[in-house]
N, C-alpha and C positions, 0 to 999 in steps of 0.2 A: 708363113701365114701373112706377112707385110705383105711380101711382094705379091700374093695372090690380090688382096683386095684394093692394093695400092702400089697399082704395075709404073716401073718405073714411065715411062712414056706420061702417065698420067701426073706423076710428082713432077717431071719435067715442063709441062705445062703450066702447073701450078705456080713453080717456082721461079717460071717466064713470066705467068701474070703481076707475080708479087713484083718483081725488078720492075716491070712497062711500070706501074701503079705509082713504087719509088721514083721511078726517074732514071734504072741504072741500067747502063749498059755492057754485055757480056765484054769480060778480057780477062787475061791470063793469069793476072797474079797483081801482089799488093807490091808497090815499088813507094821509096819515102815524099815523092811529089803525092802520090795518088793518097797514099795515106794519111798526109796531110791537111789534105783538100777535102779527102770524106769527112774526117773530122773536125772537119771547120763549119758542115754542115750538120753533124751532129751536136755542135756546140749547146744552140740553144734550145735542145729538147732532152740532151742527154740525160742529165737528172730524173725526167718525169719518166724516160723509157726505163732505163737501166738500174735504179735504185731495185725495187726489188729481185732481180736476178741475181746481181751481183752482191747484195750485201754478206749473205753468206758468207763469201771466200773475203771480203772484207776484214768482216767480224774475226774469221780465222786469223786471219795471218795477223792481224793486229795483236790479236791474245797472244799468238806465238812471241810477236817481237816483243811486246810487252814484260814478258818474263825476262827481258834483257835490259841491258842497257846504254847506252853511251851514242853515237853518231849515228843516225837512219837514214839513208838515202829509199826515198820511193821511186823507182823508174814507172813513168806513165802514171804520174799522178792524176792526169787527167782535170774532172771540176773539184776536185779535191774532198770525194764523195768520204774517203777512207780517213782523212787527216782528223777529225774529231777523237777517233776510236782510239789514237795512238797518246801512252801514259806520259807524265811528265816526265819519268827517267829516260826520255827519249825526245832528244832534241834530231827535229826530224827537217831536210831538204827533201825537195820534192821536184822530178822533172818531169816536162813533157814536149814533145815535139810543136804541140798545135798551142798559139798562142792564144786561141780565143778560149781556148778550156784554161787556160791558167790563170785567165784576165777573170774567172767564174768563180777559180780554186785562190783569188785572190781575196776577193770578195767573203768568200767564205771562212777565210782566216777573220779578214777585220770586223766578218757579222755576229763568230763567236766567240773572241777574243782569245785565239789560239796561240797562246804563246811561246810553246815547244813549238812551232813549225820558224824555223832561224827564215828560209828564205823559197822562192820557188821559182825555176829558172826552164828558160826554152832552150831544148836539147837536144842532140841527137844519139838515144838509147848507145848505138854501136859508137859513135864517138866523143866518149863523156869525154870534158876537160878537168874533172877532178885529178887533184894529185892519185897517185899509187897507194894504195893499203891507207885511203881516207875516213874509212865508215867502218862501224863494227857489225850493223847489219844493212841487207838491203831486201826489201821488198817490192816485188816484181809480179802486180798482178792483173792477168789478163791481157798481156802487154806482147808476148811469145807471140799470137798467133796471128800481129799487126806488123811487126818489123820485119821487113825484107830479108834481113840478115840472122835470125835467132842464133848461128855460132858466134858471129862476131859480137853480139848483144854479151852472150855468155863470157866472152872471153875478157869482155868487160866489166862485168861484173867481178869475177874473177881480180882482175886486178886492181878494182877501186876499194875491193873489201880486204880487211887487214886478215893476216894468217890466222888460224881459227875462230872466222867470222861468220854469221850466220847471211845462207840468201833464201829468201820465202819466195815461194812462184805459185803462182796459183792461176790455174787455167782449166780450158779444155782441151778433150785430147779428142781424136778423130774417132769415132765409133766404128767397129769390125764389120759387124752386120746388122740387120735390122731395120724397123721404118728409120730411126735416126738417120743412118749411115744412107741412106737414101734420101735423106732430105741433105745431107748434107753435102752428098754428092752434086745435087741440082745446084745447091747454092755454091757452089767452088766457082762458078761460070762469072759469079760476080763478085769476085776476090776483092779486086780492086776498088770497089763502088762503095763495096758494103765497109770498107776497112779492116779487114781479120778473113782469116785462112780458113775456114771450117772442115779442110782436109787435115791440118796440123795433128804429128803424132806425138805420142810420149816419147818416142825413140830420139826425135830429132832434138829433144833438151836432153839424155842421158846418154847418146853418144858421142856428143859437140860440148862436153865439160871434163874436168882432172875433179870436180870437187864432188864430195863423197854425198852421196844420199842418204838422211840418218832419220825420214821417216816421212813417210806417204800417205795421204788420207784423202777419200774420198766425201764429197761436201755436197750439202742442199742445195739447190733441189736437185732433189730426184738423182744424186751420184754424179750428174752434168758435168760437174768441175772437180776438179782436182788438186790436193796441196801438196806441197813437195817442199822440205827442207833441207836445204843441205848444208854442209862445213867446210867451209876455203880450209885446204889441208894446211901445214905449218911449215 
């Protein structure tokens, strides 16, 4: 039924006007220069775009960590949209690549006087320099389908969290079929522009980890996103 009233040629077009409109232009994939770069121009709008999409999986995974307690690493903390939501039994670091979002998520520490957040550091996902088995949990959201690397991001995760440690990921996953999967197909052309993968699958976080999946859920709006927890085995 999509494709009859909204034939791909037609999506393609649209999803060309949308990029000329931005500014971006077609290439192959997100690499950590390009990623960087986009995000540096979504610095100073990001809040006003992304807050309501993203709060959701926010909200989630915060109540998830919540339930716990002790060392939090956020990878891709971004303007520090989530850092509010996280309880005081969690003394939380927070990283991110782009330093103009941390210099925002700085800001937002000393605007709300957040004092669980110990420090927040420019990083690079795949090559944390935290010690080994440093954090009890880590919270990983939206972040997958931005790093060039999502096994090696994994593997890091993997080893910065202590043995039977919780990691939260929250994303989206690439849709099968449908108008989605059709827009998302247009927009892959500007991977690199836009900063995030919109081809990104569930397979490529659950075949590129050792740590156990102990429960999956589906989040506002509309199913979009995705939560996933899982447990560094022992």
């Amino acid at each position: 039924m999509a494709a009859e009233f909204w034939p791909v040629s037609r999506l393609r077009r649209i999803a060309d006007r949308i990029a000329k409109r931005l500014g971006l232009a077609r290439v192959a994939g997100p690499s950590t220069g390009s990623v960087e770069s986009a995000y540096a121009r979504w610095a100073p709008v990001y809040d006003w775009v992304f807050t309501a999409p993203l709060v959701f999986g926010q909200r989630a995974a915060a109540r998830e960590a919540n339930r716990l307690s002790g060392e939090l690493v956020e990878v891709g903390v971004g303007t520090g949209l989530s850092l509010p939501l996280y309880g005081e039994n969690l003394t939380v670091t927070g990283i991110d690549l782009s330093k103009p979002m941390l210099e925002r998520a700085r800001e937002r520490v000393r605007r709300k006087k957040l004092k669980n957040v110990a420090t927040l550091r420019a990083m690079d996902a795949a090559e944390m320099d935290f010690d080994a088995a440093r954090f009890d949990i880590a919270t990983v959201m939206y972040v997958m389908t931005v790093v060039p690397d999502p096994s090696a991001v994994l593997k890091e995760l993997e080893r910065v969290v202590k043995p039977g440690g919780t990691v939260i990921i929250v994303n989206h996953f690439a849709a099968d079929k449908g108008l989605l999967a059709l827009i998302e197909r247009g927009l892959a052309r500007f991977a690199s522009a836009l900063g995030w993968d919109p081809l990104f699958r569930r397979e490529t976080v659950l075949d590129n980890t050792a740590m156990e999946l102990v429960r999956e859920e589906r989040l506002a709006p509309f199913g979009l996103f995705t939560m996933m927890v899982f447990r560094r085995p022992d």
